[in-house]
SERO-4910 file (N, C-alpha, C, O; in steps of 0.05 Angstrom, whole numbers):
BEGIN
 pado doro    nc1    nc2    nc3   cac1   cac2   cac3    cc1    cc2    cc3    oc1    oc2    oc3
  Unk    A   -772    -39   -560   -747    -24   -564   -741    -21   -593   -735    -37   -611
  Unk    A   -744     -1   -594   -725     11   -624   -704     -5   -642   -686    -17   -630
  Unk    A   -705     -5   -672   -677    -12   -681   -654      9   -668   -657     32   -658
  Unk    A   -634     -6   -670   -611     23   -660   -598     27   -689   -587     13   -706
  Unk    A   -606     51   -685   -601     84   -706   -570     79   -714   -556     62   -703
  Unk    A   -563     96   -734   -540    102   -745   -521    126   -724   -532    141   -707
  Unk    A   -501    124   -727   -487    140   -714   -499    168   -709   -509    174   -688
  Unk    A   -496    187   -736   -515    205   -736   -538    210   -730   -546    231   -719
  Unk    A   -554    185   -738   -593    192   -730   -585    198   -702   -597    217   -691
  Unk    A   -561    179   -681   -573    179   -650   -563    207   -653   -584    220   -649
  Unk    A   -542    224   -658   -540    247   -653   -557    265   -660   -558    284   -645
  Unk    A   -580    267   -687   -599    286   -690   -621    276   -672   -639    292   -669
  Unk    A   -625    245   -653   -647    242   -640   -630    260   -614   -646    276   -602
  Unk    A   -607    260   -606   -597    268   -582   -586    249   -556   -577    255   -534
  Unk    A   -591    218   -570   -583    200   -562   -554    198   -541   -547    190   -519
  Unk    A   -544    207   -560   -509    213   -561   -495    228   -536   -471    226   -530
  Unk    A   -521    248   -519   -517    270   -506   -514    255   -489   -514    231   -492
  Unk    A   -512    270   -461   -514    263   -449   -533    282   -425   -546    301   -434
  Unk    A   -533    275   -399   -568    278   -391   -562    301   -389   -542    310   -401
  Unk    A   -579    317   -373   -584    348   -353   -555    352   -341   -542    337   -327
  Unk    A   -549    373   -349   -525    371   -336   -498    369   -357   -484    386   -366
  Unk    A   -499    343   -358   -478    332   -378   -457    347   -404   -461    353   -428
  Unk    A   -432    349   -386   -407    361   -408   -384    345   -415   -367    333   -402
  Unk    A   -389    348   -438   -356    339   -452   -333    350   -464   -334    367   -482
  Unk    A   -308    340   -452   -289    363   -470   -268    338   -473   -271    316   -461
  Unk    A   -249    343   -491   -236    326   -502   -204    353   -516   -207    375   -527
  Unk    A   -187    342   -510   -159    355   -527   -144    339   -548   -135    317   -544
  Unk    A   -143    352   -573   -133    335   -587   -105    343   -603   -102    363   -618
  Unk    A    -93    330   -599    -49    340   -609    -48    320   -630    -55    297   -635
  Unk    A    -37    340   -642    -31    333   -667     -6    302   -665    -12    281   -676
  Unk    A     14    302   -653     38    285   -649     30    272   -620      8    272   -609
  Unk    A     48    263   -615     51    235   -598     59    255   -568     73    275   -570
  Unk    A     49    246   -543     58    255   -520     52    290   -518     68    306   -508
  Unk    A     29    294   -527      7    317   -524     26    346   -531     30    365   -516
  Unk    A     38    339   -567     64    361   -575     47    363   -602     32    346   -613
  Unk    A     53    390   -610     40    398   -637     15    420   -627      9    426   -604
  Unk    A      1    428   -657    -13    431   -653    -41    417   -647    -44    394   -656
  Unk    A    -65    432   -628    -80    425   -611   -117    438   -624   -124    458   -636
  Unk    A   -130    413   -612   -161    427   -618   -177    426   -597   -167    407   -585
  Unk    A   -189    432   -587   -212    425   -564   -237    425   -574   -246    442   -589
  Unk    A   -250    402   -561   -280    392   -571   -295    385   -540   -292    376   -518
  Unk    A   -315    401   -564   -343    395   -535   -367    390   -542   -388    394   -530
  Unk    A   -363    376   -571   -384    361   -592   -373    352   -608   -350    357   -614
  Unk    A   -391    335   -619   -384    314   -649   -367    322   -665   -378    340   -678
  Unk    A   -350    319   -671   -336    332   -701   -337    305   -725   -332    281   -719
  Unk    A   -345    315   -747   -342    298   -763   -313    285   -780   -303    263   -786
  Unk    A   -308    315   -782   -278    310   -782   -256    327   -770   -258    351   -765
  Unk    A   -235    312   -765   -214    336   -754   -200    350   -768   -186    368   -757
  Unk    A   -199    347   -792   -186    360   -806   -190    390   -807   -174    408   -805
  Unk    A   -221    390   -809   -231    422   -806   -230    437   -780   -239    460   -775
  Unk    A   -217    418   -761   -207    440   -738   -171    445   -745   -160    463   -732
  Unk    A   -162    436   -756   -142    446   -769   -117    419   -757    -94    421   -749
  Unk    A   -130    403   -758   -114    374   -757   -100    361   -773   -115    342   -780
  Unk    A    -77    359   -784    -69    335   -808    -75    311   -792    -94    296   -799
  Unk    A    -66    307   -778    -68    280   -753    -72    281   -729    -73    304   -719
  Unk    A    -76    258   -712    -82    257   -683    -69    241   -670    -76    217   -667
  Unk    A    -48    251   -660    -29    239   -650    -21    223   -614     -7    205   -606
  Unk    A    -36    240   -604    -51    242   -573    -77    250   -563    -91    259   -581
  Unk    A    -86    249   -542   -110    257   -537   -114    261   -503   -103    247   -486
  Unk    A   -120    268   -501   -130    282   -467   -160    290   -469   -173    307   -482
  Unk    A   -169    263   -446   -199    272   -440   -211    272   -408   -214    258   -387
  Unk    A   -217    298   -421   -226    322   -385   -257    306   -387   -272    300   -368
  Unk    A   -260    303   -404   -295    289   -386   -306    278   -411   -303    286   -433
  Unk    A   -320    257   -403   -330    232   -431   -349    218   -418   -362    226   -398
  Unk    A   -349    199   -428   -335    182   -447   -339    195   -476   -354    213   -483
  Unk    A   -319    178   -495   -327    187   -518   -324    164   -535   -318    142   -526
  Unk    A   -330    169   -560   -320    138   -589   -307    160   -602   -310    184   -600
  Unk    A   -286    144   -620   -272    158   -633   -269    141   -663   -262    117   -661
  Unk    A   -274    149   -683   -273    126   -711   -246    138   -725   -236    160   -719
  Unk    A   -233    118   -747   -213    117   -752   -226    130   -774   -208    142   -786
  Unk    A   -251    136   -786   -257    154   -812   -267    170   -807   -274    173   -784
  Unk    A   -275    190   -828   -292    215   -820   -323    209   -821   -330    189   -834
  Unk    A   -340    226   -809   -365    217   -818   -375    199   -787   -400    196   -785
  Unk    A   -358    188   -766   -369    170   -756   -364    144   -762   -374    126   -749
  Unk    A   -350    141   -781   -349    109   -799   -323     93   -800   -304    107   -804
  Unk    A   -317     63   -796   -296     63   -797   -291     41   -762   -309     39   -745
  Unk    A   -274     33   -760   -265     28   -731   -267     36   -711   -250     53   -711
  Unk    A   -281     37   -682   -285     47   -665   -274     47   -642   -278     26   -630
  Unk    A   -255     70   -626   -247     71   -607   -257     78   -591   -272     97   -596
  Unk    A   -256     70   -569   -268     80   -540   -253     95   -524   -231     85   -518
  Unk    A   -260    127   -512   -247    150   -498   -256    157   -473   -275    172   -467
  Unk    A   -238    142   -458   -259    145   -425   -245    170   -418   -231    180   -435
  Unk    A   -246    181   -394   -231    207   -384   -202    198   -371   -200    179   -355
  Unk    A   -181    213   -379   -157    201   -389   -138    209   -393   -139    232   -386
  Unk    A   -109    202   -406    -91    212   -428    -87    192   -440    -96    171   -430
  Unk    A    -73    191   -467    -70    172   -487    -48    184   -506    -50    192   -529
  Unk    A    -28    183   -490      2    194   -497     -4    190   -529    -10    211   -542
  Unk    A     -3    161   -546     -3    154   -562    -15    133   -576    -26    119   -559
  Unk    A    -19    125   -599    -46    119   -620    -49     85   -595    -69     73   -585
  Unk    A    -28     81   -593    -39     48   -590    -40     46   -554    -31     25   -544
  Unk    A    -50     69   -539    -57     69   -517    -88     68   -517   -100     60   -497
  Unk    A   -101     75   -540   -126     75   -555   -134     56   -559   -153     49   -547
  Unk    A   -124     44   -574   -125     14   -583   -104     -1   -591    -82      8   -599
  Unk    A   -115    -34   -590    -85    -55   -590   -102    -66   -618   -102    -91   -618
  Unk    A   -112    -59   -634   -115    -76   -655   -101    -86   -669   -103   -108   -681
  Unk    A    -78    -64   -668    -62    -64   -698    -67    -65   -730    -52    -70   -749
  Unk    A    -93    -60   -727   -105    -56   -750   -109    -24   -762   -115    -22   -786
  Unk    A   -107     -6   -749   -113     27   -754   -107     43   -732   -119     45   -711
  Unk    A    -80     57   -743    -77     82   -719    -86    116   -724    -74    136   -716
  Unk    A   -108    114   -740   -117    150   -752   -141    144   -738   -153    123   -732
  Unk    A   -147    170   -734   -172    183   -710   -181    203   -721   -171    225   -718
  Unk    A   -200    200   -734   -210    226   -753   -233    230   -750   -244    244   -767
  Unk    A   -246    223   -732   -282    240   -722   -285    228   -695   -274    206   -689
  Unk    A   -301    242   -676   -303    232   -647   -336    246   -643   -344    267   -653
  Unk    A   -345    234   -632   -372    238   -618   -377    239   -588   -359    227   -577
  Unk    A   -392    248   -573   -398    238   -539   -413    219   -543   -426    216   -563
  Unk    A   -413    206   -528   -427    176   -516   -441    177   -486   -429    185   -466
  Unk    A   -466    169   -488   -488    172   -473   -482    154   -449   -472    132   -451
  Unk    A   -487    162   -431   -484    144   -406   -508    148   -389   -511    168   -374
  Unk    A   -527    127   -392   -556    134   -382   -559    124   -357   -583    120   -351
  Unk    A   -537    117   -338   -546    113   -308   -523     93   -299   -505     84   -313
  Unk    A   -527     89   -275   -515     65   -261   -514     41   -269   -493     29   -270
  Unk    A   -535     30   -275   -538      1   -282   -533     -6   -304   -539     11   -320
  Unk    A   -523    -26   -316   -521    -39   -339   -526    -75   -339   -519    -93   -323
  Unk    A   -544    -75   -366   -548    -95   -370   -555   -105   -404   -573    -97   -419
  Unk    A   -536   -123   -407   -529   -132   -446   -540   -166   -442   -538   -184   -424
  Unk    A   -553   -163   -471   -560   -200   -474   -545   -201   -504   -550   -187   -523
  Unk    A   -524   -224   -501   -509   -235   -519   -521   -266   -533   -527   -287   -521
  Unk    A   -523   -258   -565   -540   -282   -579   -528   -294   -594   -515   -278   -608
  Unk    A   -524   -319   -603   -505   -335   -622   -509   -321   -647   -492   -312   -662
  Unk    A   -545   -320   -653   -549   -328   -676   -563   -299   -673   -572   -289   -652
  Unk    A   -565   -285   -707   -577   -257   -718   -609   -260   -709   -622   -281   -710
  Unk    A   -619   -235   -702   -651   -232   -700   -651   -248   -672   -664   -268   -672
  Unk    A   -637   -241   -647   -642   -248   -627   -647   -282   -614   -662   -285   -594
  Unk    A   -637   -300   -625   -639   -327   -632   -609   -340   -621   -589   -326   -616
  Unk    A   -611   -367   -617   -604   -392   -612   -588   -387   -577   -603   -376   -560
  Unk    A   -563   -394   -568   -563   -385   -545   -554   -359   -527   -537   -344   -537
  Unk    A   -561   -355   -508   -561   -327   -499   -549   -323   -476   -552   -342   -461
  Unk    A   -535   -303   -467   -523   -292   -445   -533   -262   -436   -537   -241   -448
  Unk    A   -536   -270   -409   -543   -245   -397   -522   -236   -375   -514   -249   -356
  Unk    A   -513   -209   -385   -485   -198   -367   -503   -174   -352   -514   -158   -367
  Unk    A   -506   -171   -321   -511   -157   -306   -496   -142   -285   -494   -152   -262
  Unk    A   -483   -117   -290   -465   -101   -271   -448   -111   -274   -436   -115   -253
  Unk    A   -432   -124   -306   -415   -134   -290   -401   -138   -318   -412   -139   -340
  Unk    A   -359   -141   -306   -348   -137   -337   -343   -173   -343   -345   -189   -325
  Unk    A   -336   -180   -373   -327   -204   -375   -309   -199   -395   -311   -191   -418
  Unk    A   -283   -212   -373   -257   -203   -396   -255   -236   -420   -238   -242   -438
  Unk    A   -279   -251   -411   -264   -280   -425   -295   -290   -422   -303   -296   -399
  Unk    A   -319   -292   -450   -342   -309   -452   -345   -335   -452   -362   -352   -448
  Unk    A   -314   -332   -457   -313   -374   -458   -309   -391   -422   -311   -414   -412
  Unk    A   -304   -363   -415   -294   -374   -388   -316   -364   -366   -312   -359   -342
  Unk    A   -344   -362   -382   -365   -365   -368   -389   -380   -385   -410   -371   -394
  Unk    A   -381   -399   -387   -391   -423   -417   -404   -415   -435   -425   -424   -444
  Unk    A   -386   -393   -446   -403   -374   -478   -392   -378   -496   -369   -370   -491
  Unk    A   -393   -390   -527   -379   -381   -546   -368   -353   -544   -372   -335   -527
  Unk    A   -350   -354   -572   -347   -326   -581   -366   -318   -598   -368   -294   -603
  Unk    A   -387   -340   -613   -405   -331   -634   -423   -312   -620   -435   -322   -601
  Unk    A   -429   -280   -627   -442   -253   -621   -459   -248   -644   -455   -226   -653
  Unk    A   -476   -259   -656   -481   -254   -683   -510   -221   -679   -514   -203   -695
  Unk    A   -523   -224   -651   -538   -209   -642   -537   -187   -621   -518   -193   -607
  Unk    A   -549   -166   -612   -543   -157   -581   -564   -140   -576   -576   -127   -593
  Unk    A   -570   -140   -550   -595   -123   -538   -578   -106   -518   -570   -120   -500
  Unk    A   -572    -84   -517   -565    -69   -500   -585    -59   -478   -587    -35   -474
  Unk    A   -596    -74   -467   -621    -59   -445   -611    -33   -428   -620    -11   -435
  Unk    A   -599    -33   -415   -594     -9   -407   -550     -8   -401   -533    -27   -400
  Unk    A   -546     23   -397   -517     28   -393   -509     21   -424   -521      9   -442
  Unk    A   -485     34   -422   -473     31   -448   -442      9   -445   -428      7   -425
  Unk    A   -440     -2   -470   -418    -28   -469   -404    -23   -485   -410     -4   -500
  Unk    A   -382    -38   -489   -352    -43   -514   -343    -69   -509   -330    -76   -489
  Unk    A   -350    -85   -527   -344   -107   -533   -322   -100   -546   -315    -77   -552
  Unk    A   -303   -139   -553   -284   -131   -568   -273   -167   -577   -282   -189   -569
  Unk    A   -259   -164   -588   -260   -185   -606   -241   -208   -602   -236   -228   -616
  Unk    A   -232   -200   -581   -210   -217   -571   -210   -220   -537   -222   -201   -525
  Unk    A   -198   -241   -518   -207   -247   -497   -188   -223   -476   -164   -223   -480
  Unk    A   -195   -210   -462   -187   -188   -449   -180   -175   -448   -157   -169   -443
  Unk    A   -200   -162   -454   -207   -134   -473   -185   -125   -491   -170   -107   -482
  Unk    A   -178   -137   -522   -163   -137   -542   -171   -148   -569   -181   -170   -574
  Unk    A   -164   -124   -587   -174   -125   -609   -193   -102   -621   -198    -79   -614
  Unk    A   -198   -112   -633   -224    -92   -649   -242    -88   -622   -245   -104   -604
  Unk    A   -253    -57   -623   -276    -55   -611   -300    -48   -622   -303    -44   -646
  Unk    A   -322    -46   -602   -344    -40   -618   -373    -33   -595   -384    -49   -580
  Unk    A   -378     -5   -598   -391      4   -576   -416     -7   -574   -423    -16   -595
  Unk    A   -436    -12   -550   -461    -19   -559   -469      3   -530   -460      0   -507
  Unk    A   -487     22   -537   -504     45   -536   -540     24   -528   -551      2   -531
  Unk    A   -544     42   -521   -577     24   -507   -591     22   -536   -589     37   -555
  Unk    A   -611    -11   -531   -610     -8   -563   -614    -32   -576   -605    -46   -559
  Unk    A   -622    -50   -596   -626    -70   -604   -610    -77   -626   -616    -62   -645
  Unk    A   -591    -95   -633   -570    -93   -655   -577   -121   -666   -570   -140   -652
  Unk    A   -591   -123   -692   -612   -154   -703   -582   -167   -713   -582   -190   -719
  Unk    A   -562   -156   -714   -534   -167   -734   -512   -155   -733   -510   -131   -733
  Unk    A   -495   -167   -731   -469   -162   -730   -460   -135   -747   -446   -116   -740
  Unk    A   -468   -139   -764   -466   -107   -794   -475    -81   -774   -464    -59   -776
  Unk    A   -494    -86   -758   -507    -71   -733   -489    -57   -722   -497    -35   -716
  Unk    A   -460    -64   -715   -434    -47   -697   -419    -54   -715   -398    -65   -707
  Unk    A   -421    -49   -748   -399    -52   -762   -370    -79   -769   -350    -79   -784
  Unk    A   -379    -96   -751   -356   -116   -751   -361   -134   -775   -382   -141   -786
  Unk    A   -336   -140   -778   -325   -158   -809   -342   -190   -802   -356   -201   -819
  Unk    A   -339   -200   -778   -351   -227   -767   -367   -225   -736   -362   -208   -719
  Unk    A   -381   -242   -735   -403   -248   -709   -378   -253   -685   -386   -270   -670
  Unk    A   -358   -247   -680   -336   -254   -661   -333   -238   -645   -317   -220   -652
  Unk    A   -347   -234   -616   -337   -219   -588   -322   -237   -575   -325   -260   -585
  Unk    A   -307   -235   -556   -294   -262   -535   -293   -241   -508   -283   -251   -488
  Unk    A   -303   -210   -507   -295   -200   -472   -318   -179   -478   -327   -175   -500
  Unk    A   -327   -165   -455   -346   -138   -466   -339   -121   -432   -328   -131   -412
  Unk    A   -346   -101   -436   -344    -87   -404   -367    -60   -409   -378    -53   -430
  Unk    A   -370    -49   -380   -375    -27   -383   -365     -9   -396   -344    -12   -408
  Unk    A   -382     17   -396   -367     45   -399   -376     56   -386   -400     59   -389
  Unk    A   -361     69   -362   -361     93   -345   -359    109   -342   -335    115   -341
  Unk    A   -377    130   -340   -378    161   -326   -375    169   -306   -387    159   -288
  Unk    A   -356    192   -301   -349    204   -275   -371    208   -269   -369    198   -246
  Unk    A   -400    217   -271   -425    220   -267   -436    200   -244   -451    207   -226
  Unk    A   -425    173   -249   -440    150   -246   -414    140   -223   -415    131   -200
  Unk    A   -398    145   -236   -374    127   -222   -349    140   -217   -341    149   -238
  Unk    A   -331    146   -198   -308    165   -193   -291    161   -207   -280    177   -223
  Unk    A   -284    133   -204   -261    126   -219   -270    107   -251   -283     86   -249
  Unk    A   -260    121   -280   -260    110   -299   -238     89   -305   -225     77   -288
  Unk    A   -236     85   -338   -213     69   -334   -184     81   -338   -162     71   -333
  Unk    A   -189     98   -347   -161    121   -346   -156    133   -329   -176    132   -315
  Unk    A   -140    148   -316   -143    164   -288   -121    186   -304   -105    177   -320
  Unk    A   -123    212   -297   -114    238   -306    -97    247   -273   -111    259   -257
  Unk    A    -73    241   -268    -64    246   -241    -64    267   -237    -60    282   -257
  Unk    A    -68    279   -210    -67    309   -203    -36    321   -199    -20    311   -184
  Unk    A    -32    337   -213      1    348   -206      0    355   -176    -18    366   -163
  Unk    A     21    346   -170     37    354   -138     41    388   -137     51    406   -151
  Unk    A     27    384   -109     20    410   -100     62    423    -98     81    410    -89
  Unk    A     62    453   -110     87    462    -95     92    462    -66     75    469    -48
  Unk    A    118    454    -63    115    463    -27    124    489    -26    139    501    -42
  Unk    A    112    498     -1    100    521     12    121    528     26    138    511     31
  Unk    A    124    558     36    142    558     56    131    544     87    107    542     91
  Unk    A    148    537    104    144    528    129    128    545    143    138    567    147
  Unk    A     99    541    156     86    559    170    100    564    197    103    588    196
  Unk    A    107    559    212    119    563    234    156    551    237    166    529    243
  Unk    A    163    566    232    201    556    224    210    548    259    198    557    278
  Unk    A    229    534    261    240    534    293    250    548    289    258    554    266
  Unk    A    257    569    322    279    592    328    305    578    324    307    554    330
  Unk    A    329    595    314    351    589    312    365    588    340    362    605    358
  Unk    A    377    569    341    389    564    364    413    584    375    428    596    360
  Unk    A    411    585    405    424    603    412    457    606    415    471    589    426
  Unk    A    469    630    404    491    629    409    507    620    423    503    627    446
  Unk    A    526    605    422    548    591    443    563    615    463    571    633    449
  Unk    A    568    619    491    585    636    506    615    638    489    627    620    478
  Unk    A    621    657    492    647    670    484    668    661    509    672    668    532
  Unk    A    683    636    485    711    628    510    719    648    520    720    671    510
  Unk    A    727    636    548    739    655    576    772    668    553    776    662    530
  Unk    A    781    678    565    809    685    568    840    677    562    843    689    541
  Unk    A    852    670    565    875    650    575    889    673    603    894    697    603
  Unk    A    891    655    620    909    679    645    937    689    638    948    705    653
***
């Protein structure tokens, strides 16, 4: 298995795509609660600015997954964009470390299965965890450190994160061999939860759900007959 590529190389290898078939669209509002002006993407942008963005204030995603970085270029903090709404910055993420969204990519979702090996130590070394089909909101609470210093993404794509259920910094891992932590950009070797990432492709329900508006009601197909007139009182004699 390959080193895993730079953001870009996987997009000029095509990594990034996704299979036969495979579309992405994404809406992006300028302000909070999907107000302002708007862009639509159905590839990489490096930056948003050049779709005519000062900021990104919300986001609505018709089909993904996606990553989203707090810099341009790909660089920077990484958010994860499943299919969705995200009224606002910190429905995105709970870091509290960065609420700007300034380049987004698609993210590859190469099948059903997933399977990640988690390593204490850099260059695939000291002890190891193997997560199969399966999410872990807490490593400690399946006798793992938090020390991540390595990662093998064998197959399916993952988002670790740096704190115990699912909070904090994230950080995508794409199929793929990562010798070091500098590998997904993080400041320290510290994961404590990781999960899938899901495609409507693969899986119906993601982790966002986009509700269907309520159908108008219709007129009544068959109305009851109005009931019949009352007899007209008799007289008085």
């Amino acid at each position: 298995m390959s080193e895993q590529q730079s953001a870009p190389d996987q997009l000029a290898a095509g990594k990034s795509q996704g299979g036969a078939g495979a579309t992405y669209k994404v809406v992006l509002f300028e302000f909070e609660n999907f107000q302002g002006s708007k862009a639509e993407l159905s590839a990489e942008c490096k930056d948003v600015m050049e779709k005519g963005l000062e900021k990104v204030g919300s986001v609505i995603v018709e089909s993904g997954p996606w990553v989203g970085y707090d810099r341009n270029g790909f660089s920077g903090e990484q958010f994860i964009l499943e299919k969705g709404e995200y009224p606002r910055w910190d429905t995105w993420t709970n870091s509290q470390r960065s609420y700007t969204l300034l380049s987004l990519r698609p993210l590859k979702v190469d099948g059903a299965e997933h399977k990640l090996h988690l390593y204490e130590n850099p260059g695939f070394t000291g002890r190891k965890m193997e997560i199969v089909d399966d999410d872990v909101p807490s490593l400690w609470g399946h006798g793992f450190q938090d020390r991540v210093a390595s990662v093998k993404a064998l197959n399916g794509t993952w988002v670790g994160y740096m704190y115990p259920g699912y909070r904090g910094r994230q950080y995508i891992f794409e199929r793929g061999d990562f010798k070091h932590w500098n590998n997904w950009e993080a400041p320290a070797p510290q994961i404590q939860s990781v999960r899938r990432v899901r495609d409507m492709q693969w899986h119906k329900r993601g982790c966002f759900i986009v509700p269907d508006p309520a159908p108008a009601p219709g007129p009544d197909p068959d109305p009851a007959p109005a009931p019949p007139a009352p007899p007209a009182a008799a007289g008085a004699s």
